[in-house]
N, C-alpha and C positions, 0 to 999 in steps of 0.2 A: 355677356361680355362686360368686363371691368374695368375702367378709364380711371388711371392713379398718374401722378407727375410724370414729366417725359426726364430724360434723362440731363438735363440741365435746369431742372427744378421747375419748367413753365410751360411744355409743352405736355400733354397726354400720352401715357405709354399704353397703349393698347395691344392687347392681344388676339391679333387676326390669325385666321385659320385658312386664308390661303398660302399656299406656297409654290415657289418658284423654283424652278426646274435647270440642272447642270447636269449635260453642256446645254445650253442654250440653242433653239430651235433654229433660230433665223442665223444668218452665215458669219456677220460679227457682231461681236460682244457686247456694242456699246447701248444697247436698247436692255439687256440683262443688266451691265452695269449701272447704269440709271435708272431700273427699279430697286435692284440692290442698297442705292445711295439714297431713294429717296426714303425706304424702310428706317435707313440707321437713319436717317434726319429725322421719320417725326416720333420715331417708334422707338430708336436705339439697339433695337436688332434684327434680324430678318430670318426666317426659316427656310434652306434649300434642301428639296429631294435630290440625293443621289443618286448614281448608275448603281444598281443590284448586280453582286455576280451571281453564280446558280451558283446551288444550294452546295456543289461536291467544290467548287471553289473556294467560296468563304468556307465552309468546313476546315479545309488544308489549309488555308492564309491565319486562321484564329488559330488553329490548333498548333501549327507553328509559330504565330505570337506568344503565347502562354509558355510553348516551352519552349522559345528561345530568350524568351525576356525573364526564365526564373531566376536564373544566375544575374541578370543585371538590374530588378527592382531597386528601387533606392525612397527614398524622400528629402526633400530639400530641408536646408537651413531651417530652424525654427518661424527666425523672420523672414524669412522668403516663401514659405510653404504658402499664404494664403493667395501669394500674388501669381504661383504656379498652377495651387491645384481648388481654391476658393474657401470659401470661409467653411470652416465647422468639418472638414473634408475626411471622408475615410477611405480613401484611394492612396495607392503609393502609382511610384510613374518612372520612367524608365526614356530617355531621352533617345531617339532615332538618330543614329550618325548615318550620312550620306557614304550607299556602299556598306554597310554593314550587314551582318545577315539576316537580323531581324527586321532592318527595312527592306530586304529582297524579300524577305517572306510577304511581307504585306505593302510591297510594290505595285500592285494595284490599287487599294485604296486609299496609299500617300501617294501616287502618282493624279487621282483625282480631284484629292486635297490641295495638291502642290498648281496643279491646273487653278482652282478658279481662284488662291491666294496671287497668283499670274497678272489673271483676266483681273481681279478687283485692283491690283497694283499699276493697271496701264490707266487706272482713272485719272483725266488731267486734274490736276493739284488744284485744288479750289471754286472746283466746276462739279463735282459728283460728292467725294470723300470730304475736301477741306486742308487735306495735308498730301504732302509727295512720299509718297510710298517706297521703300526697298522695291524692286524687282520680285524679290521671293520671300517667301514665308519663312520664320524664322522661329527657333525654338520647338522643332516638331520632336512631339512625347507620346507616346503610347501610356492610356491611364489603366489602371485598375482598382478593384475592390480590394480592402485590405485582408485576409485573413485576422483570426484571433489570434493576437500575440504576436502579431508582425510590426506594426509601431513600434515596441520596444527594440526588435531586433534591427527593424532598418533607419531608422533615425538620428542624424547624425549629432543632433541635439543643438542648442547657440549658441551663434557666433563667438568666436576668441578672437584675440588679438593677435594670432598666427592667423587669421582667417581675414583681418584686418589686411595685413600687411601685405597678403598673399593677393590683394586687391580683390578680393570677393565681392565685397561692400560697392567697391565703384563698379566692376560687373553688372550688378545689380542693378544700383541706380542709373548707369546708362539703358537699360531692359525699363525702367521704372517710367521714364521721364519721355522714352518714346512709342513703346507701346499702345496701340492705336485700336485695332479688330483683332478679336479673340475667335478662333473658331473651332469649335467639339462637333466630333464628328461619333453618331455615335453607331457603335459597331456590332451589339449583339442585344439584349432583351433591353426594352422600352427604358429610358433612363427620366430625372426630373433635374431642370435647370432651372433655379432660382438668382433674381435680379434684381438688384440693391442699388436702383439709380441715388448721384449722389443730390442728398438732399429729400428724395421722396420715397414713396413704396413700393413695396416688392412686387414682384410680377412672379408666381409660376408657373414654368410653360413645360408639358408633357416633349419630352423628346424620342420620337419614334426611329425605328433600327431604320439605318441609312437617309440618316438625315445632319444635316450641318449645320447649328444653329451659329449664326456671326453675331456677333456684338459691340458692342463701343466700351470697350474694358478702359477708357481712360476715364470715363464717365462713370460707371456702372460696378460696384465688387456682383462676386457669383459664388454661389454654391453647386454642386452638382452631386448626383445621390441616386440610387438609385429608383426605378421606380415605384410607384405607389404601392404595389404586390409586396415588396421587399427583397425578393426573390433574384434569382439571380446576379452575374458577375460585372456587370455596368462595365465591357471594357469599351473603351474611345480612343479617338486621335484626336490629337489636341493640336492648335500652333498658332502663331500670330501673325502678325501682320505690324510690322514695325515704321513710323514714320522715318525719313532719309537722317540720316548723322547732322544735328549741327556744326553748321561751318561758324569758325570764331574767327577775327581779324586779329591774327597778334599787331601789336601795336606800339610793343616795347622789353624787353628784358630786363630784368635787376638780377644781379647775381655779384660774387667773387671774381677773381680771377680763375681757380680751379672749377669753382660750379661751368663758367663760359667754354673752361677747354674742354670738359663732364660732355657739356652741352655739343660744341663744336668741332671738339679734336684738337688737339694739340702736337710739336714738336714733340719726339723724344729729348726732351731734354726737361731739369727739374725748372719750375716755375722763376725761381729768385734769379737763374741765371740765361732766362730769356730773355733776348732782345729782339725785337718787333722789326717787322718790314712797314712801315704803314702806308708809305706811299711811292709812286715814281711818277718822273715826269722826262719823257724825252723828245729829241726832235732828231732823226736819224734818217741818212738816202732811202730813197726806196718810199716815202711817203710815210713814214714811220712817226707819226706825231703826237703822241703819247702812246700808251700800254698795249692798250684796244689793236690799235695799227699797227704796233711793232710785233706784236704775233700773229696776225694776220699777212705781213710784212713777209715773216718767215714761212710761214706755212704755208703760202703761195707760190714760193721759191720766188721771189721778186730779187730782177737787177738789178742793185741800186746804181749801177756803175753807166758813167756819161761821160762824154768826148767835153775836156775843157772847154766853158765857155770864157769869152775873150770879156766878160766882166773880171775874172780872175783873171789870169794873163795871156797876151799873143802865142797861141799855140805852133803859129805859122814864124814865128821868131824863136822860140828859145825849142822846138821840137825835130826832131831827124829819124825816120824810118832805117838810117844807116849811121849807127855811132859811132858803128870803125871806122868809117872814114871823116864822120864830123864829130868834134873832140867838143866838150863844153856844153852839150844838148842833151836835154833828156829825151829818152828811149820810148819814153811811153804818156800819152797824151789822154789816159783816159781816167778817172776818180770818181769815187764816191759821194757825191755832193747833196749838200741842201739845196735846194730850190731857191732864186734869186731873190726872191720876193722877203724869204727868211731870214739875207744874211742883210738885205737892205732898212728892211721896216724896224724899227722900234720907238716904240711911247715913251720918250723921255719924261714927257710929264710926269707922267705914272710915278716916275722914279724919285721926279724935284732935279734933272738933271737939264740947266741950261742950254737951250739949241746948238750954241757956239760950240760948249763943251762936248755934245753930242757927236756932232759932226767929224768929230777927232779921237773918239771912243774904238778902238778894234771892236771888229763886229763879232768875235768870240764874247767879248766882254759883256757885252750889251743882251748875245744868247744866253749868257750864262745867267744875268740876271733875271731875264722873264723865264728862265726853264727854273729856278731857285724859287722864286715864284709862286709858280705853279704848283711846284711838289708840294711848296709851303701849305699852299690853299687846299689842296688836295686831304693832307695831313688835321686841317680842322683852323690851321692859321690866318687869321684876315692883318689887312694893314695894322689897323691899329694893336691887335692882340702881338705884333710882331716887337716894337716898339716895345724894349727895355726886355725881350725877352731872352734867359740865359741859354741859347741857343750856341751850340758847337757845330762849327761849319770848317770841315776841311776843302781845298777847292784841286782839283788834279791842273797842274797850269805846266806846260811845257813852252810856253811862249806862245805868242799870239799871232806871231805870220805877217804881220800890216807893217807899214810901211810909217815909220817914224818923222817922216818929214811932209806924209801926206798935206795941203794944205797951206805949207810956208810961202810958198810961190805965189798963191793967191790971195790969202791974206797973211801977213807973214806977222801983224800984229796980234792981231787973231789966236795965233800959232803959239805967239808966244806968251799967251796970257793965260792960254788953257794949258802950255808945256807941263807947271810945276803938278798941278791935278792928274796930267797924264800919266806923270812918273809914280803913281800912287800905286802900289800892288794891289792883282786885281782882287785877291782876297778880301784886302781892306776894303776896297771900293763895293764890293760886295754887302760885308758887316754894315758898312757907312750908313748907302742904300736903303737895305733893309730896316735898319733901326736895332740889330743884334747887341745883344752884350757879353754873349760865352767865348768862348777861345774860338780864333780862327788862326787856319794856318792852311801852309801850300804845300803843296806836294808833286816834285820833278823826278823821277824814275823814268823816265821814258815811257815807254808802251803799259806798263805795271801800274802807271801813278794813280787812276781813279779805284782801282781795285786795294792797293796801298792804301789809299784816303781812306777808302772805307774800311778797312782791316783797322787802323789806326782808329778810327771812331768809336768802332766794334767794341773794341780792346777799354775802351776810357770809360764805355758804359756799361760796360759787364763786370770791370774791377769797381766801377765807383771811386776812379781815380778822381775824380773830380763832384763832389756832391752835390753842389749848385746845379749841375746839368743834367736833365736825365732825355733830352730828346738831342736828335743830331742832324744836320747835314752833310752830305757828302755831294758835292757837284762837281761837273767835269766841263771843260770845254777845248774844243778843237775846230779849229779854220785852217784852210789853203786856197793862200794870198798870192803866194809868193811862189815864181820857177824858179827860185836858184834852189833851195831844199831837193826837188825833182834833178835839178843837173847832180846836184850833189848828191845823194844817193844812185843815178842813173850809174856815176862813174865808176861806185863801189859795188854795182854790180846786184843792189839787194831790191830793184825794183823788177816786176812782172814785166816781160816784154807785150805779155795778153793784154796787160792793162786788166786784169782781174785776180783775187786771189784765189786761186785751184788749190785751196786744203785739201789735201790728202790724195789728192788727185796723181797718176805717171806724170803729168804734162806740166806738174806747179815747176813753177824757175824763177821766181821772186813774190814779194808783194803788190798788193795796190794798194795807193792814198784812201783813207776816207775822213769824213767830219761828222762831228755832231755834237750834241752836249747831252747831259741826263743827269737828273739828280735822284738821291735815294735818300729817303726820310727813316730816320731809324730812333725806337725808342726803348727806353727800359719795360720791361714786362711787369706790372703793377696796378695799370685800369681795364676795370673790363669790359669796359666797350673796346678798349683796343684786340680783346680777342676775335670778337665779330672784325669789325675795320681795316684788320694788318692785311696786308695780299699776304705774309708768311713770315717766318721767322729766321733771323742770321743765327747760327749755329756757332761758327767759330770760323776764326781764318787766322792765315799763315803768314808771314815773311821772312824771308833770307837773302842770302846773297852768292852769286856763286864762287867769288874770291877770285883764283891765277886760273882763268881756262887758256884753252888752245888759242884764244885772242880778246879782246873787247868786247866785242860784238856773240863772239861764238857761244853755241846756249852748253849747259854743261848739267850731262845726262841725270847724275848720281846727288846735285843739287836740285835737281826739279823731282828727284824724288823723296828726297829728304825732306823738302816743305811740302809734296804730298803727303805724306806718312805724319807730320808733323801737327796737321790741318785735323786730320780723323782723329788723330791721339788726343787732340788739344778739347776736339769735342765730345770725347764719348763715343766714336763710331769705329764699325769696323770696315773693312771693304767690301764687305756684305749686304753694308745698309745703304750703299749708294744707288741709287736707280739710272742716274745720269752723270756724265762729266761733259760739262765743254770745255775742249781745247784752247788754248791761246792761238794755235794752226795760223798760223801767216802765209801758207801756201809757197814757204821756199823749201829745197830740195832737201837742205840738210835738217831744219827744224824741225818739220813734221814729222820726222821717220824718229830724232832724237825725242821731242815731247812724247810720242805712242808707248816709246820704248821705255819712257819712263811711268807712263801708266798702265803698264800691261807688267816691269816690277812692281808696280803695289797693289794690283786688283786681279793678276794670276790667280789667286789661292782663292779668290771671291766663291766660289760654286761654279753652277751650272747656269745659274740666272744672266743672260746677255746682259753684258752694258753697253747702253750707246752712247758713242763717241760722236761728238761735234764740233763744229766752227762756225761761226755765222760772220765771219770775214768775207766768206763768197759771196755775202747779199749786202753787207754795211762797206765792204772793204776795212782795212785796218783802219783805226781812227785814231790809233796811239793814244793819247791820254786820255779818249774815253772809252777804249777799248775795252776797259776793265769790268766800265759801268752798263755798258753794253752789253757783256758775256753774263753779268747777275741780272741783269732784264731778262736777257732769253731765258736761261735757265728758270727763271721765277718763271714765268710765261709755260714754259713746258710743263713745271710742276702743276701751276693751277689747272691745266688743259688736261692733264694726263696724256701727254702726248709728244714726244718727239717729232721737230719738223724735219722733213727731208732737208739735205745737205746737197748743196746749190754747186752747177758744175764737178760732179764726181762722177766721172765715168769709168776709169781703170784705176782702180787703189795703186798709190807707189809701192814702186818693187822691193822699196828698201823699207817700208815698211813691215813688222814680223807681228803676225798675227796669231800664229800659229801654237795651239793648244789654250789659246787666250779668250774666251766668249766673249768676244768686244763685235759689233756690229757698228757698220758706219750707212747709216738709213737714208734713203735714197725717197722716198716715200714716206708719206705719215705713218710713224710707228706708236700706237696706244700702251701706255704704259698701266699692267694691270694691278691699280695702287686700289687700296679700299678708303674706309671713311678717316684711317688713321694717319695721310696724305704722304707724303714721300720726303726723301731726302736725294737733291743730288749736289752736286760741286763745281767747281770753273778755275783753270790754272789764269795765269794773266802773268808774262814775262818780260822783262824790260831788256830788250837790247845790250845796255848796260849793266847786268847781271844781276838786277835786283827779281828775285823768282816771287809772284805772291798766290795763293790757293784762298777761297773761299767756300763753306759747306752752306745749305740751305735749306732750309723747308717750309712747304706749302701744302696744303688741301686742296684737292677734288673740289671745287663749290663751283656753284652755278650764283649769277651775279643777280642780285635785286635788283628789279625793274623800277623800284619806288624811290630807290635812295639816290638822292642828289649828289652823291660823295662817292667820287671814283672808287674802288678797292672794297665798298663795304657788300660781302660777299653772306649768303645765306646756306647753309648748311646744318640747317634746323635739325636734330633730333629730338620729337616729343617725347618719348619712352625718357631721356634722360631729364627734363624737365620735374625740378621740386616740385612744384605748381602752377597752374593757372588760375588766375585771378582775374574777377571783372567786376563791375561795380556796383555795391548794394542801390538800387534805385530809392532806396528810402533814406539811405544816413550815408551815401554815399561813398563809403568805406569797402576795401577789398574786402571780396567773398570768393570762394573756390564756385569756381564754375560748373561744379556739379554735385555738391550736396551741400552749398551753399554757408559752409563754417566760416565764422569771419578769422579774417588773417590778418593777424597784426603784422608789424612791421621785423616784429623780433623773429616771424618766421622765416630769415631770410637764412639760409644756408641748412633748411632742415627739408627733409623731403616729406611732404604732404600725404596723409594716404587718407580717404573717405570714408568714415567709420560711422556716421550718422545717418539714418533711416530715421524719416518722419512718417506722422502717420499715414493712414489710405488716401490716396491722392489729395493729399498735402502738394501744396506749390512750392519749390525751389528757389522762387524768383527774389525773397528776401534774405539776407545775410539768419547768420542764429540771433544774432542780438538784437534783429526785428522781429522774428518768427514766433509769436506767443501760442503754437499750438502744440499738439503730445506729439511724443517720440516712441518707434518703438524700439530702438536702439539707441545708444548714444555707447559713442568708444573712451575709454579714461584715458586713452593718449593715442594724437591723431598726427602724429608728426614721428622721423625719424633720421637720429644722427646722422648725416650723413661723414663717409669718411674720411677728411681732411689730410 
C-alpha cells in the first residue's frame, strides 16, 4: 500500500481494497452514507460493488449500447474534453437523455447509477458530504474507446465566438464551479482510473467490471484508460453529482430606460412618448385607503354605501320616503361616505396651517391636501425635496359643500380674520402648502373633471409643452356637507330611490352620492428606476364635448363615441388591444343603455376576445369630481391583478341594453384576465353631466409586489434571461466582476450584454476579478460583450 497527499494537499490518499456494497444491506441509507463520506473525507474516493445482471442480460444491454450510441458518439469541445472525459483521454462519449433509447437499453444499469447518486444526495449538507447536493445526478454519458481515426471524425474542434455567444462557455463554467462527486461506473473488461489530487500525487487504482468508483472531482483531475492488458473496449457510465445552484441576492439594477423595459416589459408604446403611472393615493367608501384597499375594496364586492349620519345633515329633516306628496325633500337618504374620523382629523401642523385657520378649512380641502401628500411621498417626494419644486398640479374642484358662514356666530372675529385666506382657490392653497413652483390649475366639468385633470397633464407632458416640468399631479376631491344638492337633484329626478347605483342592472332608476379624493403622480418616461417604480403607464386620453343634445344634462351617444375612437387613434391602438373598459355607468336608466351602445359602436369589430365591461359606482357610488380618478385606480388595479372584479348589485342586465352579436361580458364574479409578461392595456369613459365626455387608455404589467421595498408601487417582475449581466464584487480591489467567470466589468459595460468567454485553468478559483487572477488560462474570448439593440 502507498500513502501520497490526500486530496487537499495534507491528508494521505490511500488506496484500500475494501469495498462497499449497493444497495446497502441494512433498511436505510444512512450508515452506507456515512462510510461513503467518510472514504471521500480522508481518501477523496471510495470503491462500490454493484448489483451484476446475468450474463444474457448485460450481453442485450451492451450490445444495444454500442449500437444504439454508434450514430450518437460525439466529443466535447477542445476545452471541455478533459473536465468530461479526464486528461490525456481516448474515449469518445455520448450523453444519455432521460427516455431515450439508449438509456432504455441500459435502463438497468443507469437505474442503479441513478439510485445511489439518490441515496449519496439525501446526505444532510455539512454532516457527511460538506455541500447540499441536486437530488439527482447530473450529466449521465455513456463512455467509450476511441477507434483509429475517430478523433479526427468526431471532434468538434475549439471554442468560437459563435460558441461564445451561444453561451457554451457559461454552460460550462456553471458544470465547472459546481461539480462535486464524479462517478465511472464501469461496465465490461477491467478498466484503470488514475488521480491527480490537487497539489499531490497520483493514485492508480484498478477498476474492476461492476464497480463504481466516486470521487471528489473538484479536488482531484482523472484519467481513465483502459486496463493494464490493453485489450478490450473500457465502456462505463459516467455522471456527477452537482452541488445545489447558488442563490445570489440581487441588490440593485443599473441599466437605460430600454434595457429596464428589455428587463421588465413595457407599454406598447415607443419609449420618448411614455408617460409613467408612478404613484396613487386614495381614500374612498368602502374602506378603501390607498391602492392595496381600493382593490381588495372591489374584489370583495364591498358596500361602500350608508344611511346619512347626522354629522352631515338631519336626515329626519330635509328626508321623505314620499316625495309626491312632500315637495322640497330629498328621496333617498343613503351615500357613499368616508368614515367620520377622515372628514374630521387633519394635521395642520404638518401643513404650517394656523388652528384658527384650520377650523374654517372645507374638509374636502384639508383631504385633499394629506391625499396630494401621500401620492407625493409615495412617488419618492419628502417635504423638503417638495420645496421649489417645478411640479404641475391640476386639482378636479367642483366646489366644496361646507357651509360658508360656518363659525361667524361663535367667533365672528375669528371668521373674519381667516375670511380673506378662505377665499383663496383651493388649488393655490394646495401649491402654497406644498411649497410647488409648476403650473397649477383647476378643473370644473362636473362628473369628467379628475379624469379631464388628468388628460390635460397627460397632454403637457407628453408634448413637452412646458419643459421645466416633467413630473405632474393630478388630485381630486369631493365632500357631502350639504341636503340642499340631494333636494335638488331628488326634484330632477337623477337620484336612486335604492340609495345605490345599479350599473347596468333592469332595476337602476337613478344615482347615488359618493365622496372621496385620489391623486395620481404622473411622469415623463426617461429614468429607469421609474420603470421598476411605475404601477403603469398613461397611454393617451381624450376630450370633447357633446355640443346641442336632447337637453343639458342628456348624455349624447355619437359624442361618447367619437372620444372613444379618438382616445385609441390618439394612442396607437386598436379595439383589439383593449382587455378592459370601465364604464362612467351611473346606474340611471337612460345612461347605461346609451354609454354600452356606444362601446359596443367601437369595440363590435374587436374579434372573438370578450371584453369586460365595468363600473365600480355600485361599490364607491358616484363621487363626481373624483369619479374620474377613481375609474384609472380601478382599472390600474385590474391591470396589475390580471383580473376583473365582479360587478356589485347586478342581477338582471337592462333590457335596453343591446348586447347582441357584441363579446362584451359584464362579470359578476372574479374574472382572470389571460395577459402574459408583456401586461395589458385597457380604458375608462368619465362623462360630465354637462357634456364634457373624457376617455383614458392604460397599461400595466402582471407583477407581484416586493416584499422589501419600502415604496408603494415598486413591483418585481424580474427577467434573468434578459439581464446584460450580473455583477458582484471583487473581494480583493473591490471592483465589479461577472458573477461566474469572474471578468472585471467596467463601468462602460453598461448597455452591452455580457457573455462568459473565459476558462481558467483546472480548478482555478473564480472568487477574484481577471485583474487579480495572476494564474493561466485555457481559453480567453477577444470579445466578451455584445451590442445590444437600441
Amino acid at each position: 500500500m502507498r500513502a501520497d497527499s490526500g486530496p487537499d494537499g495534507g491528508v494521505p490518499l490511500q488506496s484500500r481494497d475494501a469495498l462497499l456494497e449497493w444497495p446497502p444491506a441494512e433498511a436505510s441509507g444512512d450508515g452506507f452514507q456515512r462510510l461513503v463520506a467518510d472514504a471521500l473525507q480522508h481518501q477523496g474516493f471510495c470503491s462500490i460493488a454493484m448489483p451484476s445482471l446475468d450474463a444474457v442480460g448485460r450481453a442485450a444491454a451492451l450490445e444495444a449500447a454500442r449500437g444504439g450510441g454508434s450514430s450518437t458518439w460525439t466529443l466535447p469541445k477542445l476545452e471541455f474534453e478533459e473536465a468530461f472525459l479526464g486528461r490525456r483521454s481516448t474515449s469518445k462519449l455520448c450523453f444519455l437523455e432521460q427516455a431515450s433509447p439508449l438509456h432504455e437499453s441500459l435502463a438497468p444499469l443507469c437505474e442503479s447509477l441513478e439510485k445511489l447518486c439518490e441515496a449519496l444526495a439525501r446526505c444532510p449538507p455539512g454532516e457527511h458530504l460538506g455541500f447540499q447536493a441536486e437530488p439527482r445526478c447530473q450529466k449521465l454519458l455513456l463512455r467509450a474507446t476511441l477507434e483509429r481515426g475517430e478523433r479526427r471524425l468526431l471532434s468538434p474542434g475549439a471554442l468560437t465566438e459563435e460558441d461564445v455567444q451561444a453561451g457554451l462557455v457559461e454552460e460550462h463554467l456553471d458544470f465547472l464551479q459546481r461539480r462535486k462527486l464524479c462517478m465511472l461506473y464501469a461496465l465490461e473488461a477491467e478498466a484503470t482510473l488514475e488521480l491527480w489530487p490537487r497539489g499531490g500525487q497520483s493514485l492508480r487504482l484498478p477498476i474492476a467490471r461492476d464497480t463504481v468508483v466516486v470521487f471528489r472531482h473538484d479536488l482531484m483531475a482523472f484519467s481513465h484508460s483502459q486496463g493494464d492488458s490493453g485489450t478490450g473496449s473500457s465502456l462505463a457510465l459516467q455522471a456527477w453529482l452537482l452541488e445545489a445552484p447558488q442563490e445570489l441576492q440581487l441588490l440593485g439594477l443599473e441599466g437605460n430606460h430600454l434595457g429596464m423595459e428589455t428587463l421588465f416589459g413595457g407599454p406598447p408604446q415607443l419609449s420618448e412618448k411614455q408617460v409613467h403611472i408612478i404613484s396613487a393615493s386614495c381614500r374612498l367608501p368602502g374602506g378603501a385607503y390607498g391602492l392595496d384597499c381600493d382593490w381588495l375594496m372591489y374584489g370583495m364586492q364591498t358596500d361602500g354605501y350608508s344611511e346619512i349620519p347626522l354629522l352631515r345633515w338631519d336626515v329626519s329633516v330635509y328626508y321623505t320616503s314620499e316625495p309626491d306628496k312632500e315637495q322640497g325633500k330629498s328621496y333617498t337618504k343613503h351615500s357613499a361616505l368616508l368614515g367620520d374620523l377622515e372628514v374630521l382629523s387633519f394635521d395642520n401642523h404638518f401643513f404650517g396651517i394656523p388652528d384658527e385657520q384650520a377650523r374654517l378649512l372645507p374638509p374636502c380641502c384639508r383631504l385633499a391636501m394629506e391625499g396630494a401628500f401621500e401620492a407625493l411621498g409615495l412617488a419618492g417626494f419628502t417635504r423638503e425635496s417638495l420645496v421649489g419644486a417645478p411640479l404641475a398640479i391640476c386639482l378636479a374642484d367642483i366646489g366644496t359643500d361646507f357651509d360658508p358662514f360656518l363659525g361667524f356666530f361663535d367667533a365672528p372675529e375669528q371668521w373674519l380674520a381667516a375670511a380673506a385666506s378662505r377665499g383663496v382657490p383651493a388649488a393655490g392653497r394646495l401649491g402654497y402648502h406644498l411649497g410647488t413652483t409648476g403650473p397649477i390649475s383647476s378643473v370644473d366639468t362636473a362628473c369628467s373633471s379628475s379624469l379631464v385633470a388628468t388628460n390635460l397633464l397627460h397632454s403637457m407632458l407628453r408634448t413637452g409643452a412646458n419643459t421645466s416640468v416633467d413630473t405632474a399631479l393630478s388630485q381630486s376631491m369631493m365632500n357631502l356637507l350639504n341636503p340642499f344638492p340631494y333636494i335638488g337633484l331628488s326634484g330632477a329626478g337623477m337620484l336612486s330611490r335604492s340609495g345605490r347605483c345599479l350599473s347596468f342592472d333592469q332595476a337602476a332608476n337613478g344615482y347615488a352620492r359618493g365622496e372621496g379624493i385620489a391623486g395620481i403622480v404622473l411622469r415623463v418616461a426617461g429614468r429607469s428606476e421609474d420603470v421598476q417604480d411605475r404601477l403603469g403607464a398613461y397611454l393617451c386620453g381624450f376630450i370633447n364635448q357633446d355640443g346641442r343634445s336632447a337637453s343639458l344634462t342628456a348624455p349624447n351617444g355619437p359624442a361618447q363615441q367619437a372620444c372613444i375612437r379618438s382616445s385609441l387613434r390618439d394612442a396607437g391602438l386598436t379595439p383589439g388591444d383593449i382587455w378592459i373598459t370601465e364604464n362612467h355607468g351611473t346606474g340611471t336608466a337612460l345612461g347605461d343603455p346609451i354609454e354600452v351602445g356606444s362601446v359596443r359602436g367601437v369595440f363590435h369589430g374587436r374579434g372573438c376576445r370578450v371584453l369586460p365591461i365595468t363600473g365600480g359606482k355600485s361599490n364607491t357610488g358616484h363621487s363626481e369630481a373624483t369619479a374620474g380618478a377613481s375609474g384609472i385606480l380601478k382599472t390600474l388595479c385590474s391591470l396589475m391583478h390580471a383580473t376583473v372584479p365582479p360587478q356589485n348589485h347586478l342581477k338582471f342586465l337592462n333590457a335596453h341594453i343591446d348586447d347582441a352579436g357584441f363579446p362584451a361580458h359584464f362579470p359578476v364574479e372574479l374574472w382572470d384576465l389571460d395577459v402574459g409578461r408583456e401586461g395589458a392595456v385597457g380604458g375608462l369613459n368619465s362623462f360630465g353631466f354637462g357634456g364634457t365626455n373624457s376617455r383614458g387608455e392604460l397599461w400595466a404589467g402582471k407583477r407581484r409586489r416586493s416584499t422589501g421595498s419600502a415604496r408603494q408601487g415598486r413591483l418585481e417582475q424580474l427577467q434573468t434571461p434578459a439581464l446584460d449581466s450580473v455583477v458582484v464584487t471583487c473581494p480583493q480591489c473591490q471592483s465589479a466582476m461577472c458573477w461566474l467567470c469572474g471578468q472585471a466589468e467596467p463601468s462602460s459595460v453598461l448597455g452591452r450584454q455580457h457573455r462568459c468567454a473565459d476558462l481558467r485553468e483546472n480548478f482555478a478559483s473564480y472568487d477574484l476579478c481577471s485583474n487579480c487572477f495572476l494564474g493561466r488560462y485555457q481559453h480567453r474570448g477577444v470579445q466578451s460583450t455584445l451590442e445590444v439593440a437600441m
